[in-house]
Backbone of each chain as ProteinMPNN parsed JSONL, in Angstrom:
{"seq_chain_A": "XXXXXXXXXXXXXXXXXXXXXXXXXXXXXXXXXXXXXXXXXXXXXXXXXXXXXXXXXXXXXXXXXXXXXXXXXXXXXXXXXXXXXXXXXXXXXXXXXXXXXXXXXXXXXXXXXXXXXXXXXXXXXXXXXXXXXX", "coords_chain_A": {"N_chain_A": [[16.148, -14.881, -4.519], [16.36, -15.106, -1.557], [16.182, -15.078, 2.194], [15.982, -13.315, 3.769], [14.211, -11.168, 6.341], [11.656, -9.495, 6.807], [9.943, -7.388, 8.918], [5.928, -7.401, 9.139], [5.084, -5.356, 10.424], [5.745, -2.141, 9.33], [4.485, -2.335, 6.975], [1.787, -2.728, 7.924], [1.217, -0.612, 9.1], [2.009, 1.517, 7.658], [0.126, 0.82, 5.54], [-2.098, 1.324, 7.091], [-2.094, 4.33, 7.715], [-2.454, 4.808, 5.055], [-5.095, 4.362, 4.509], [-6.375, 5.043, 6.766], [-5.912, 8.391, 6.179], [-7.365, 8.918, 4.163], [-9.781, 8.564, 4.547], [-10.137, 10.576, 6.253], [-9.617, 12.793, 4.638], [-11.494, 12.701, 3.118], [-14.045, 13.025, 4.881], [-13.463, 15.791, 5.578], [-13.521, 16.825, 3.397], [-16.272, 16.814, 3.052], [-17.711, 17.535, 5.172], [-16.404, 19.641, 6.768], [-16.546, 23.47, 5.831], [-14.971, 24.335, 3.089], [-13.774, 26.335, 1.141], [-11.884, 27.639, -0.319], [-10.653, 26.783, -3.435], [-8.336, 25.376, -4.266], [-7.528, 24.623, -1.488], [-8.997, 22.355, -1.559], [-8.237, 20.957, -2.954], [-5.531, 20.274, -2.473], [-6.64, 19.035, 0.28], [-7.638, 17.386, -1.083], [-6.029, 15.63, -2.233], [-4.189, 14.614, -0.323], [-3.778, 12.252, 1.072], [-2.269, 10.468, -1.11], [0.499, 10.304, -0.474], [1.007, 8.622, 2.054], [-0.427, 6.386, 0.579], [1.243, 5.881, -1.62], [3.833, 5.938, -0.285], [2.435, 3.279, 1.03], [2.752, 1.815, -0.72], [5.996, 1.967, -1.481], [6.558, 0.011, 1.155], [5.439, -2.377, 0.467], [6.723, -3.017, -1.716], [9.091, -3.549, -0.687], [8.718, -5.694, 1.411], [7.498, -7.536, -0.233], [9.843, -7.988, -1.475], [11.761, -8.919, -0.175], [10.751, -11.273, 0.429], [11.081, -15.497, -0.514], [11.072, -16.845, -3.25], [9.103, -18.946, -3.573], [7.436, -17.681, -1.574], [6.62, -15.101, -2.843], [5.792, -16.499, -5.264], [3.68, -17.12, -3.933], [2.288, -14.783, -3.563], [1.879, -13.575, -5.83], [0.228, -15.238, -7.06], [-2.233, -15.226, -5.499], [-2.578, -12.254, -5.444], [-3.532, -12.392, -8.307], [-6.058, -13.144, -7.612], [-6.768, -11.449, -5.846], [-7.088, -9.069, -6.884], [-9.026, -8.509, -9.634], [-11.599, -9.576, -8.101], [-11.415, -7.491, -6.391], [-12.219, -5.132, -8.102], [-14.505, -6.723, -9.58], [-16.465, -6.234, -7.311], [-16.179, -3.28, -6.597], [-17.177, -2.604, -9.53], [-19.695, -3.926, -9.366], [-20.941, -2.511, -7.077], [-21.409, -0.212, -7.606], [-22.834, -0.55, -10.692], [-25.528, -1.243, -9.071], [-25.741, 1.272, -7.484], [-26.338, 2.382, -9.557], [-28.687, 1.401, -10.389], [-30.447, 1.353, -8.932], [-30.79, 0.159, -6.814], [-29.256, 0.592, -4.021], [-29.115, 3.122, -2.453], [-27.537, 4.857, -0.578], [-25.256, 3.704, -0.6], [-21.813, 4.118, -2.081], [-19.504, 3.978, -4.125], [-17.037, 5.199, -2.484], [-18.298, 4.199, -0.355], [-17.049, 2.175, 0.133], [-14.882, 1.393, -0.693], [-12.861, 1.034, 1.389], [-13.276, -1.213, 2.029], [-12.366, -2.727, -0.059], [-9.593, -4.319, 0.246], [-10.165, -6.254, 1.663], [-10.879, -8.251, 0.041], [-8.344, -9.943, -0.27], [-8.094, -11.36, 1.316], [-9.684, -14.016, 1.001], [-8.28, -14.971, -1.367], [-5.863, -15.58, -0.189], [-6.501, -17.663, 1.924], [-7.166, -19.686, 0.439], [-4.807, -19.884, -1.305], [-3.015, -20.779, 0.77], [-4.131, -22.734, 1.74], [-3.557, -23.951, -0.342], [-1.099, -24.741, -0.824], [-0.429, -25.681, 1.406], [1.001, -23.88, 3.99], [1.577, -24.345, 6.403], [1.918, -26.492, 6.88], [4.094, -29.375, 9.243], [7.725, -29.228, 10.116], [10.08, -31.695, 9.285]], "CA_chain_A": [[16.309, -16.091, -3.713], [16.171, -14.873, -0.307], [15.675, -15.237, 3.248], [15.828, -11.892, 4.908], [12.786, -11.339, 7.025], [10.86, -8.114, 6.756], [8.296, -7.352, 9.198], [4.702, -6.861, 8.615], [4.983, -3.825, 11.288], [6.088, -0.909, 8.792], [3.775, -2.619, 5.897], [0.647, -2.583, 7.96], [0.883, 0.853, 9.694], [1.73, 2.247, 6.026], [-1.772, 0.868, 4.891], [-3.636, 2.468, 8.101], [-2.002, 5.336, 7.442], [-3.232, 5.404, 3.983], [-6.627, 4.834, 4.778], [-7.296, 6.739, 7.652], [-5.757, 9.805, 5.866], [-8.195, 8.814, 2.534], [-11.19, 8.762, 5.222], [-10.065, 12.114, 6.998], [-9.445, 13.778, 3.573], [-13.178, 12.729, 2.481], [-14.893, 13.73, 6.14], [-12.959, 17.199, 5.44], [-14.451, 17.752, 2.293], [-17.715, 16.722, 3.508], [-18.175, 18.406, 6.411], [-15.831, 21.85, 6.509], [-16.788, 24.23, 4.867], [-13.627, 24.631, 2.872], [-13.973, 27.381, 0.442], [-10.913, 27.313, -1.019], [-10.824, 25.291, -4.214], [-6.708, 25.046, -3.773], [-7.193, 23.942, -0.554], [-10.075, 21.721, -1.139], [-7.67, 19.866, -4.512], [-4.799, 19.533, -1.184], [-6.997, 17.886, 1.047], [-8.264, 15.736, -1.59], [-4.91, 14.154, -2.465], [-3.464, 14.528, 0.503], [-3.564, 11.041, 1.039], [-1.585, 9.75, -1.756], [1.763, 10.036, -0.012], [0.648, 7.909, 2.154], [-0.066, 5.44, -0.517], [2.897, 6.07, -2.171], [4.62, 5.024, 1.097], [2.877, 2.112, 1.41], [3.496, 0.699, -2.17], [7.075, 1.408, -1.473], [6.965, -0.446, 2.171], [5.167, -3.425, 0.256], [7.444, -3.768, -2.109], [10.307, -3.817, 0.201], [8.322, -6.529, 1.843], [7.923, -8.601, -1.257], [11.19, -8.202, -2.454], [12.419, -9.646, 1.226], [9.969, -12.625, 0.25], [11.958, -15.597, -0.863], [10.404, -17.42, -4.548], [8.256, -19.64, -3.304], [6.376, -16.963, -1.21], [6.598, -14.37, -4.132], [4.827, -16.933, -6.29], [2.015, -17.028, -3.567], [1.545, -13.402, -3.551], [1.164, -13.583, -7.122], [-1.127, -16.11, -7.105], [-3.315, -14.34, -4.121], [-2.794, -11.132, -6.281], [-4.503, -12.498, -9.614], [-7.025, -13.452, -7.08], [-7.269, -10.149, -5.195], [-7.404, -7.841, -7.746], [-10.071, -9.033, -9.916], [-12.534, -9.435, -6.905], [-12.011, -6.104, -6.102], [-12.651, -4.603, -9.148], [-15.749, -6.95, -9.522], [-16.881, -5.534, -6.157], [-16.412, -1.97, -6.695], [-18.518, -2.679, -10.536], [-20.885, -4.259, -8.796], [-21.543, -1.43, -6.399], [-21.74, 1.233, -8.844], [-24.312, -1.317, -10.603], [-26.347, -1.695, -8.03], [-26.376, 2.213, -6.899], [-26.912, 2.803, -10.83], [-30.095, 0.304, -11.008], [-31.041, 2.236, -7.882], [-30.622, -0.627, -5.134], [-28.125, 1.448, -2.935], [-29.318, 4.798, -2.775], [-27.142, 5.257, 0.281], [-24.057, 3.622, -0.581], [-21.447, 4.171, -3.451], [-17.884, 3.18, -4.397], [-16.375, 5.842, -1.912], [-18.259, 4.086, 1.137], [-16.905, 0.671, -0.017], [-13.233, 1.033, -1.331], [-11.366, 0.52, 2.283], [-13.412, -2.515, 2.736], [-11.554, -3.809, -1.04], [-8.699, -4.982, 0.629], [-10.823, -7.653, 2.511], [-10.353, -9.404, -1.121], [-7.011, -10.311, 0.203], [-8.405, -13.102, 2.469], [-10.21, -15.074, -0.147], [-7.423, -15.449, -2.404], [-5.14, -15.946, 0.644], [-7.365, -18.392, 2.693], [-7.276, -20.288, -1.228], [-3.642, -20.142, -1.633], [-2.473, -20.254, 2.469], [-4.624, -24.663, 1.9], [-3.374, -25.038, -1.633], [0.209, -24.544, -0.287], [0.185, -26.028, 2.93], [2.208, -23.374, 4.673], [1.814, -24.475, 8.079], [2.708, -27.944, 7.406], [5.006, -28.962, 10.219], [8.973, -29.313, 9.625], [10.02, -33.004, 8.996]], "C_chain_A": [[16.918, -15.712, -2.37], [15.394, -15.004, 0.763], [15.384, -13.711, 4.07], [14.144, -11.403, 5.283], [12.7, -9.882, 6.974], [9.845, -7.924, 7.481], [7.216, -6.816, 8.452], [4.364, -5.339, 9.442], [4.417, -2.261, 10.218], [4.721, -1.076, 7.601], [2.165, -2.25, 6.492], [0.338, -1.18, 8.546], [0.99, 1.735, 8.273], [0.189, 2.235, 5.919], [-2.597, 1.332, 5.746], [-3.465, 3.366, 8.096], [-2.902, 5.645, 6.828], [-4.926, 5.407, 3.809], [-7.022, 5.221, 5.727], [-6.797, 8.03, 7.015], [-7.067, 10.282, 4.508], [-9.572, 9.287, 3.308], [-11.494, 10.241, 5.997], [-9.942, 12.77, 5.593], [-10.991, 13.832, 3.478], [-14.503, 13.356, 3.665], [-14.566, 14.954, 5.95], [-13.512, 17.208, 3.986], [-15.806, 17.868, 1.999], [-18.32, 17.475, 4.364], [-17.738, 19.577, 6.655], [-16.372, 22.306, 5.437], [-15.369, 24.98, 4.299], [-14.002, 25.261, 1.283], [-13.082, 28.044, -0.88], [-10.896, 26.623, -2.333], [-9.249, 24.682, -4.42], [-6.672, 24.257, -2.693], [-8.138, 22.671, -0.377], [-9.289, 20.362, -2.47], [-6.457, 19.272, -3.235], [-5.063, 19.087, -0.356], [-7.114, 16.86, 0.374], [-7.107, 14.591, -1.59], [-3.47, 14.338, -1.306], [-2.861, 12.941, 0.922], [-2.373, 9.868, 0.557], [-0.109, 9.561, -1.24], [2.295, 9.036, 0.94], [0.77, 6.488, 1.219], [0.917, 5.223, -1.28], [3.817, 5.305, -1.073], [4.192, 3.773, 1.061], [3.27, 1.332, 0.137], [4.862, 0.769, -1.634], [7.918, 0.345, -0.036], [6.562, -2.197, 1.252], [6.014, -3.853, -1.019], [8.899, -4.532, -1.93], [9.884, -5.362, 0.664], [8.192, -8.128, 1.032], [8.825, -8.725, -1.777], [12.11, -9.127, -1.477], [12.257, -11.188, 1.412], [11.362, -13.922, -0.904], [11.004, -16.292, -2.721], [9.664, -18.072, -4.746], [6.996, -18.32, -2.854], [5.917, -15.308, -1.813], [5.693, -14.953, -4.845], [3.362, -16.767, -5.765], [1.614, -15.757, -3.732], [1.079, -13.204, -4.813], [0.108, -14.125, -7.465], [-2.329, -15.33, -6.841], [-3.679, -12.734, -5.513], [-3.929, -10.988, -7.312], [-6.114, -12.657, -9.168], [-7.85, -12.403, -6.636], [-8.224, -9.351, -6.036], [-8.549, -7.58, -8.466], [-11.774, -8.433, -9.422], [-12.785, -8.564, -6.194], [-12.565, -4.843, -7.357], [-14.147, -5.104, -9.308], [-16.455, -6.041, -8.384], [-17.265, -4.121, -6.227], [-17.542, -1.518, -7.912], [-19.984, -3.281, -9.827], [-21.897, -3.452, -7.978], [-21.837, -0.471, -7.107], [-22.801, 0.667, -9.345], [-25.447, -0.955, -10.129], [-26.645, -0.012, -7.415], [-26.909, 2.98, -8.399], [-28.742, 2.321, -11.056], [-31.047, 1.042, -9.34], [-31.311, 1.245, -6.368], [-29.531, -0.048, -4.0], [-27.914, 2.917, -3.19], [-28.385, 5.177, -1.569], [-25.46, 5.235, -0.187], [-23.413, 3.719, -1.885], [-20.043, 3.816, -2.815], [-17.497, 3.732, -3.327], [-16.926, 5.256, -0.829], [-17.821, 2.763, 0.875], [-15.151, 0.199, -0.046], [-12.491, 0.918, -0.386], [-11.595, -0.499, 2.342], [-12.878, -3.499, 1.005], [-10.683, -4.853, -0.54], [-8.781, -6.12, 1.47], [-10.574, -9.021, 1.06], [-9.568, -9.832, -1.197], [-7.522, -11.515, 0.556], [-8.484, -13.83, 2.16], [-9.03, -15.833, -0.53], [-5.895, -15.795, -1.093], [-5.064, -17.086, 1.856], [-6.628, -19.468, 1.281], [-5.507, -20.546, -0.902], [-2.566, -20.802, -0.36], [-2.801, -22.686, 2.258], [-3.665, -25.111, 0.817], [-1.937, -25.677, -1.237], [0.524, -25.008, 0.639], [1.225, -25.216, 3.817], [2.027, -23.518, 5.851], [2.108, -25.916, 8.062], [4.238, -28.014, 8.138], [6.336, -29.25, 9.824], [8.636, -31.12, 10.465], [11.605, -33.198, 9.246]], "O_chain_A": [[18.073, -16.085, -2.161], [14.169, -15.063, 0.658], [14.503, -13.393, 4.868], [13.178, -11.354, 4.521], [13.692, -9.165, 7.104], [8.744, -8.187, 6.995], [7.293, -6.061, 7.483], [3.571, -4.468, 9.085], [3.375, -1.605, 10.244], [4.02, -0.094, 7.356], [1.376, -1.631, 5.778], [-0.788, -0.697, 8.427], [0.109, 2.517, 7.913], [-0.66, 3.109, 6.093], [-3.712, 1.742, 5.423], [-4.457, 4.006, 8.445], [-3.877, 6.312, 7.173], [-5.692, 6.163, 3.213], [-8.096, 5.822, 5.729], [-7.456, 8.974, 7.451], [-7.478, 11.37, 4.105], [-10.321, 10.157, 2.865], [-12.553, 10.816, 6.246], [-10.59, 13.801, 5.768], [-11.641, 14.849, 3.722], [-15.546, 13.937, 3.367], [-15.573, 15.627, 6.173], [-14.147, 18.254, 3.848], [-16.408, 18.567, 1.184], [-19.421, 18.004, 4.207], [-18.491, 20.544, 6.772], [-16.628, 21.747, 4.371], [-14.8, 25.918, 4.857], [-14.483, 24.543, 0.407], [-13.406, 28.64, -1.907], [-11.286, 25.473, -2.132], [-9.108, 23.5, -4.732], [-5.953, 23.258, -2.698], [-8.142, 22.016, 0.665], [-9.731, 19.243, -2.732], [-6.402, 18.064, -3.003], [-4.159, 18.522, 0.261], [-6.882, 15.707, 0.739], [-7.078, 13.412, -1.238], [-2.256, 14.224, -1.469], [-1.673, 12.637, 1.032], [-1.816, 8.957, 1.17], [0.471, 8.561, -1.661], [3.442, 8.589, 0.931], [1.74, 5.733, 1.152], [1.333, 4.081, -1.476], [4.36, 4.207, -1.195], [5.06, 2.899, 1.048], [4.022, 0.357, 0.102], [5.222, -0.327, -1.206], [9.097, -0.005, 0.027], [7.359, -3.121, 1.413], [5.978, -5.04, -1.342], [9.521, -5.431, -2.497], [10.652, -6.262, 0.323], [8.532, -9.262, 1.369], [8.888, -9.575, -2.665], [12.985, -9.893, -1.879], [12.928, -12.024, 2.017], [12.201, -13.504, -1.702], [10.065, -15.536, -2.969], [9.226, -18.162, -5.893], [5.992, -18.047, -3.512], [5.084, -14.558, -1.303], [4.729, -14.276, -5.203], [2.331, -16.489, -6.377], [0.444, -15.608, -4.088], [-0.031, -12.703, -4.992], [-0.83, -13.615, -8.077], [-3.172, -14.902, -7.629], [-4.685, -12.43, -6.154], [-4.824, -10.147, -7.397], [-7.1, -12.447, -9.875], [-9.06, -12.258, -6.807], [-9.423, -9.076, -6.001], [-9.2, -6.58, -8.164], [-12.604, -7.624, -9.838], [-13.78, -8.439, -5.48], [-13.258, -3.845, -7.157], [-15.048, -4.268, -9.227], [-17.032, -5.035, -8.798], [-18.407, -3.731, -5.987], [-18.419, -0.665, -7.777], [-21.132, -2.862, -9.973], [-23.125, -3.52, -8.014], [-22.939, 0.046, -6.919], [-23.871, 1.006, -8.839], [-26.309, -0.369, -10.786], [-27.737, 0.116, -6.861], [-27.692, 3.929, -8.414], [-29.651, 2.839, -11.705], [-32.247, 1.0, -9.069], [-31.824, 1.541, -5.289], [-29.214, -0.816, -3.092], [-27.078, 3.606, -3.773], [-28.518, 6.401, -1.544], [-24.658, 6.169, -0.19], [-24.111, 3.49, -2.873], [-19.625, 3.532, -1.693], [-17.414, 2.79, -2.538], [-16.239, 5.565, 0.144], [-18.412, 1.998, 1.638], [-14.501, -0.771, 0.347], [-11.322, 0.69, -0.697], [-10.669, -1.253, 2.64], [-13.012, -4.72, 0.927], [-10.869, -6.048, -0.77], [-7.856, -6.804, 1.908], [-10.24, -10.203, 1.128], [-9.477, -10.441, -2.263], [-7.285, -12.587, 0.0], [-7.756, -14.752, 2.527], [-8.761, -16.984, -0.186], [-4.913, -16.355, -1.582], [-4.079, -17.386, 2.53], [-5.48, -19.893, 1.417], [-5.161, -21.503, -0.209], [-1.451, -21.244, -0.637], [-2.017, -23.595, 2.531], [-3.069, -26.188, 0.825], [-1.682, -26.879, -1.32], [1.702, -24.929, 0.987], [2.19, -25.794, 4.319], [2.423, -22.565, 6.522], [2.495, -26.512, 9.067], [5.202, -27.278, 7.929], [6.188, -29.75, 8.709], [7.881, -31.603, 11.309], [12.12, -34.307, 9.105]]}, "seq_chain_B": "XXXXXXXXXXXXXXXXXXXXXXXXXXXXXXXXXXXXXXXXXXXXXXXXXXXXXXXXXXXXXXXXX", "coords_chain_B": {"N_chain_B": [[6.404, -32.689, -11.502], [8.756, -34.582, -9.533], [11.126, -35.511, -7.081], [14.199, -36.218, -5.524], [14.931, -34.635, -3.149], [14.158, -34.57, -0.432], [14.803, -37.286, 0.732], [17.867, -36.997, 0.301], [17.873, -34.69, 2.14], [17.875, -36.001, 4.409], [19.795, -37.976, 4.629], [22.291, -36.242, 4.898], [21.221, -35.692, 7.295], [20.162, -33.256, 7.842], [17.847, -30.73, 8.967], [14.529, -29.813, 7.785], [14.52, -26.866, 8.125], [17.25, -26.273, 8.729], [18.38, -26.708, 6.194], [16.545, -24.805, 4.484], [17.886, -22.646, 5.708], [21.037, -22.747, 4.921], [20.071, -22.817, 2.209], [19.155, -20.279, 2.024], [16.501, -20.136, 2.087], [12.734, -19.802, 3.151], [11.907, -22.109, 5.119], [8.897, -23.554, 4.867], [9.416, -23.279, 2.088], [11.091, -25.259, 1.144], [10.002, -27.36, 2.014], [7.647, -27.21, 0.619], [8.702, -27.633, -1.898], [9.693, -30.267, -1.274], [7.353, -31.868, -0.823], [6.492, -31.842, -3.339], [4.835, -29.935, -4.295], [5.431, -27.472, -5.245], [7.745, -25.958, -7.695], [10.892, -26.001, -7.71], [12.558, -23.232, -8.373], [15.132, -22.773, -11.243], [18.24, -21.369, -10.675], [17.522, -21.565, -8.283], [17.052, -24.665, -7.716], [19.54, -25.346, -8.918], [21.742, -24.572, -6.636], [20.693, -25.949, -4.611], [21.751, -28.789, -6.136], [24.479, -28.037, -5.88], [25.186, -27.916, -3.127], [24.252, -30.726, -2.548], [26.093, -31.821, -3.951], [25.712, -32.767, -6.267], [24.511, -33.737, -9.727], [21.774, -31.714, -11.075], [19.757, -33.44, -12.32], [19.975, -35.282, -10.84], [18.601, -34.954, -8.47], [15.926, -33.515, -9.271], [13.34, -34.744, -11.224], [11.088, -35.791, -14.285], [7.829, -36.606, -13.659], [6.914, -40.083, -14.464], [5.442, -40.978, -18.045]], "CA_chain_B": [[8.167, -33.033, -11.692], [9.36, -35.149, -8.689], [12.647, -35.124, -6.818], [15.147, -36.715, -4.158], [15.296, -33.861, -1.74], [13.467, -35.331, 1.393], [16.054, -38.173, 0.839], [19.354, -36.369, 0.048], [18.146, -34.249, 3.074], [17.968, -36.925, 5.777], [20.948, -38.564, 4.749], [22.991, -35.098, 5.271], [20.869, -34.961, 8.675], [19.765, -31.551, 8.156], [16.149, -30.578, 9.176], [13.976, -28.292, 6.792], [15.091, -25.014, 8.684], [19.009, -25.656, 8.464], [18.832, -26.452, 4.81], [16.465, -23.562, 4.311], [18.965, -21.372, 6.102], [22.087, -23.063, 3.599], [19.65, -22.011, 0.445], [18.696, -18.986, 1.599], [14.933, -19.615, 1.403], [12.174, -20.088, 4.16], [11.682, -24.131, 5.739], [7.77, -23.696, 4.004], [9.735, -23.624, 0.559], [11.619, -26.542, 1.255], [8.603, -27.801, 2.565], [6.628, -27.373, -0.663], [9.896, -28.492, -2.699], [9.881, -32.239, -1.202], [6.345, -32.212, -1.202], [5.75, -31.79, -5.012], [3.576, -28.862, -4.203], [6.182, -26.04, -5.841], [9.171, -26.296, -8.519], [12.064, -24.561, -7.003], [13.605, -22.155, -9.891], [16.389, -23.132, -12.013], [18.654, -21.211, -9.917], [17.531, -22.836, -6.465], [17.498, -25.824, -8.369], [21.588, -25.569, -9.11], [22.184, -24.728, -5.581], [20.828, -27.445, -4.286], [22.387, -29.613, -6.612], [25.952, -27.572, -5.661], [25.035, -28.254, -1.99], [24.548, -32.097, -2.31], [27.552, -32.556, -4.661], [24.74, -34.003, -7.223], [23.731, -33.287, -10.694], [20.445, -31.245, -10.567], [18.72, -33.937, -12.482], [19.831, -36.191, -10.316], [17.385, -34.649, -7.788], [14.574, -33.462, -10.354], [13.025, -35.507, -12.638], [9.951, -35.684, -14.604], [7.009, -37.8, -13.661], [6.756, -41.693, -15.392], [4.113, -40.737, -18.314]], "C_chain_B": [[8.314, -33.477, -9.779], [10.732, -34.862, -8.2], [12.838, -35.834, -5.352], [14.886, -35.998, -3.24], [15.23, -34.371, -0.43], [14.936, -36.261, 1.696], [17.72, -37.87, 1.08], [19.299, -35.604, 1.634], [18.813, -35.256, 4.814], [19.432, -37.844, 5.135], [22.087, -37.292, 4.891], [22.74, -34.925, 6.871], [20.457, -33.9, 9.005], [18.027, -31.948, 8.585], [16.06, -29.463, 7.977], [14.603, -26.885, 6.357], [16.148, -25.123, 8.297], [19.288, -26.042, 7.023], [17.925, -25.376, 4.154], [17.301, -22.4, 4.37], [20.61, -21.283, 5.536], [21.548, -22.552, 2.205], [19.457, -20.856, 0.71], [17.304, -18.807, 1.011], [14.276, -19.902, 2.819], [11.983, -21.677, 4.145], [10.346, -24.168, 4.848], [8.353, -24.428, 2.431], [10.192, -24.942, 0.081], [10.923, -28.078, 1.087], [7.978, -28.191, 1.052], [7.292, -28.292, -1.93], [9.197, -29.933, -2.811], [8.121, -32.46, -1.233], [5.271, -32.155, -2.919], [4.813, -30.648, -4.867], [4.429, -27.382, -5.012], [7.399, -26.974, -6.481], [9.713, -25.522, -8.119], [12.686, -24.113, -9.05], [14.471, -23.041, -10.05], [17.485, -22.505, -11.342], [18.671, -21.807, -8.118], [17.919, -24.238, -6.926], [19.246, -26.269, -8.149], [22.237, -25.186, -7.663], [22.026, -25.339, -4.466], [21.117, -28.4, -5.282], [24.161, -29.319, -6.189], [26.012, -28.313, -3.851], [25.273, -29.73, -1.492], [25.766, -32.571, -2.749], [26.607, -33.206, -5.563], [24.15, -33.293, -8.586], [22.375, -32.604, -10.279], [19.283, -32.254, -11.353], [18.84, -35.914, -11.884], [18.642, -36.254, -8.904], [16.138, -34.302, -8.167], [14.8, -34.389, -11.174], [11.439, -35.549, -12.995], [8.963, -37.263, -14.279], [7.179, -38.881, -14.906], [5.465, -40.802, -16.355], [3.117, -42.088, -17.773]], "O_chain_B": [[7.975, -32.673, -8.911], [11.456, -34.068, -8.802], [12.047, -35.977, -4.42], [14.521, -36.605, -2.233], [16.106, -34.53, 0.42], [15.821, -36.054, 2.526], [18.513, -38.416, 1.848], [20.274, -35.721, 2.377], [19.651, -35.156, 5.71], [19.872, -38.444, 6.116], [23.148, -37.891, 5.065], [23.508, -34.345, 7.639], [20.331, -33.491, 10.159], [17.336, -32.965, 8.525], [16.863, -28.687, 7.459], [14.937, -26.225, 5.373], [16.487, -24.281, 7.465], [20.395, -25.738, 6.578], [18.455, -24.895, 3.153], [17.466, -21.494, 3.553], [21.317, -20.277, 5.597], [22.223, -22.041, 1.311], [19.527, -20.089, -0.25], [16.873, -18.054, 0.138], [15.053, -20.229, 3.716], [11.931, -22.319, 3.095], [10.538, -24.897, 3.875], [8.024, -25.461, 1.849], [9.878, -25.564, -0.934], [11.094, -29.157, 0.52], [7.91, -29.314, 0.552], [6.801, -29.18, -2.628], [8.561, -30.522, -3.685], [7.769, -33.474, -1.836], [4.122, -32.321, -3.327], [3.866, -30.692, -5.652], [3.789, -26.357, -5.245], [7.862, -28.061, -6.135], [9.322, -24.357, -8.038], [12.974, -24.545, -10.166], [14.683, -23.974, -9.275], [18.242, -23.474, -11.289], [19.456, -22.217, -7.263], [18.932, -24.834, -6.561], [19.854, -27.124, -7.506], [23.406, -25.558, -7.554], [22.811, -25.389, -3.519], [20.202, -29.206, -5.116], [24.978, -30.24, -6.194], [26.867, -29.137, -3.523], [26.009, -30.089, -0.572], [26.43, -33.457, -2.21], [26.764, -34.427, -5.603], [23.37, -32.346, -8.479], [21.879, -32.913, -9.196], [18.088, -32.039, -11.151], [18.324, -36.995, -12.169], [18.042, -37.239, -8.475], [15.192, -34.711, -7.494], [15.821, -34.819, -11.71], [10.604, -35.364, -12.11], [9.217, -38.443, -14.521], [7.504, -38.577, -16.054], [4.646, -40.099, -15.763], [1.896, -42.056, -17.928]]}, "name": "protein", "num_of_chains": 2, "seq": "XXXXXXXXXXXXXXXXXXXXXXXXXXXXXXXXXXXXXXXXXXXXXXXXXXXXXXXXXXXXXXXXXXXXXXXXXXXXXXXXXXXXXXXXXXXXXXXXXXXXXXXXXXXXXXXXXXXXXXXXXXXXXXXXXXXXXXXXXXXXXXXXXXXXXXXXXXXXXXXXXXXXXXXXXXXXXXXXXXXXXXXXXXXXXXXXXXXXXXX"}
């Protein structure tokens, strides 16, 4: 049951971190010729520290949140998550049944986090959070 | 579940924000409170009831069936 404000600053440069380092790891194992198989297992998960960072910036962020806007993230969450999982089955699907011979999970998974909006668009009306002070 | 708040507030004179910033939550929450759109916790609950000087079910109560 708190007020303390947390920017979104630290939270959203975390997450561009973590996916531009996910997209430079995968162009480097695509394109160098990296020969190595040590150095080719430390590009791969190079990334994760990154991610690691930003889970622990976003939970700073939700923990800053006060109980009301905790519940929405939960909400949004049950919403998110889901819809990205469908998404990512769906693509696999679909390059299994042979309709996306080009694309697969790995050209799809930064654009998951667009499943945010939905369930945040959804929760942002149900909630009225811009209704004006009274 | 219904509740006083809106009322209890304007007779204190506060706005949203400065009894947000007495609970220790954002003006939205407050917001959602008096509008029946969110149940504040059982803890928020008792501190706005400590705040008014008022039982907490003198400000919650359950809808008429």
């Amino acid at each position: 049951m708190t007020n303390k404000r947390v920017g979104h600053g630290s939270l959203v440069i975390a997450g561009l971190l973590s996916i531009g380092t996910a997209i430079l790891a995968d162009l480097a194992i695509e394109r160098l010729t990296i020969t190595s198989g040590l150095l080719r297992l430390l590009v791969a998960v190079s990334p994760l520290p990154f991610f690691f960072r930003f889970i622990v910036e976003e939970f700073r962020w939700i923990r800053a949140q006060d109980e009301f806007h905790r519940r929405v993230l939960l909400d949004s969450l049950a919403i998110a998550f889901p819809l990205a999982i469908a998404g990512g089955v769906t693509v696999d699907a679909l390059q299994s049944a042979g309709f996306l011979t080009r694309l697969g999970i790995g050209d799809v998974w930064p654009f998951m986090a667009l499943s945010w909006v939905p369930s945040r668009v959804d929760r942002g009306s149900a909630v009225s959070l811009t209704t004006p002070s009274t | 579940m219904n509740n006083r708040l809106r009322v209890l507030r304007a007779e204190l004179g506060l706005s949203q924000g400065q009894l947000a910033d007495r609970l220790g939550v954002s003006r939205q929450t407050i917001n959602v409170i008096e509008n029946g759109k969110y149940d504040a916790s059982l803890p928020l609950a008792l501190k706005i009831g400590k705040l008014f000087g008022v039982p907490v079910e003198d400000i919650f109560f359950l809808d008429e069936p």
